[in-house]
C-alpha positions in Angstrom: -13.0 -14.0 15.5 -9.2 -14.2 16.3 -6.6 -13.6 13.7 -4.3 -16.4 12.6 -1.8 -14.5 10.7 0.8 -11.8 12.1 0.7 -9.7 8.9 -1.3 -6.6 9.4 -4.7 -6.1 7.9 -3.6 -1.9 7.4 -0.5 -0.7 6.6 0.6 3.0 7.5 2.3 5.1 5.2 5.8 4.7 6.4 5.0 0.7 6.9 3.6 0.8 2.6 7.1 2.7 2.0 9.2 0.3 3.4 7.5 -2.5 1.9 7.7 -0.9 -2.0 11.3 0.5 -0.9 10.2 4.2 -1.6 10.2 7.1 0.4 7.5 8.1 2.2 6.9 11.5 0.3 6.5 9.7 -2.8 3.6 7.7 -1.0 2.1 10.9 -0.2 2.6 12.2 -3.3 0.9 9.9 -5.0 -2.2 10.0 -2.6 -2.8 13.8 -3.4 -1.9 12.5 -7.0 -5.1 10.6 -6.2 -3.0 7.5 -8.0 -3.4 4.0 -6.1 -2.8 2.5 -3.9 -6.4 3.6 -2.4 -6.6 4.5 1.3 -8.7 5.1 4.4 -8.5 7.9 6.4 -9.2 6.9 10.0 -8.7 9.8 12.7 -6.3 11.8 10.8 -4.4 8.7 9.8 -4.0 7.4 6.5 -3.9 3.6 6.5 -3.8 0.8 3.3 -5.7 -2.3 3.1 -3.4 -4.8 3.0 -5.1 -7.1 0.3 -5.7 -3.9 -1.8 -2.0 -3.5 -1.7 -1.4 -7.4 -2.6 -3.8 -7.1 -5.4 -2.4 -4.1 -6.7 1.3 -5.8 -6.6 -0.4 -9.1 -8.3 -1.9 -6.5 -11.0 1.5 -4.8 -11.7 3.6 -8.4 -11.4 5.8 -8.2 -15.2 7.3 -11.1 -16.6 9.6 -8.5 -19.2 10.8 -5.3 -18.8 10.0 -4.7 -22.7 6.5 -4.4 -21.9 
């Protein structure tokens, strides 16, 4: 089965960092937090689904910063 889209179906680390505009030791810290997002460890590398990121951004979406 080809893919049709050019997004990727993992992120990295540095690659989920860039796309939430934090640094990468704040990702990290949160992984041995044990705080989402969830991950996979593949080899040695740490790597995000990218629709459990999505959902986790649709989860988190605010309409009001009061709440």
């Amino acid at each position: 089965m080809a893919l049709t889209s050019e997004e990727p179906i993992y992120l990295t680390t540095e690659e989920l960092a860039k796309r939430w505009r934090v640094s990468t030791s704040s990702v990290s810290k949160w992984r041995v937090q044990g705080k989402p997002p969830i991950f996979f460890q593949i080899n040695g590398t740490i790597l995000y689904k990218l629709a459990d990121i999505k959902d986790l951004e649709k989860a988190n979406r605010k309409s009001s910063t009061s709440n």
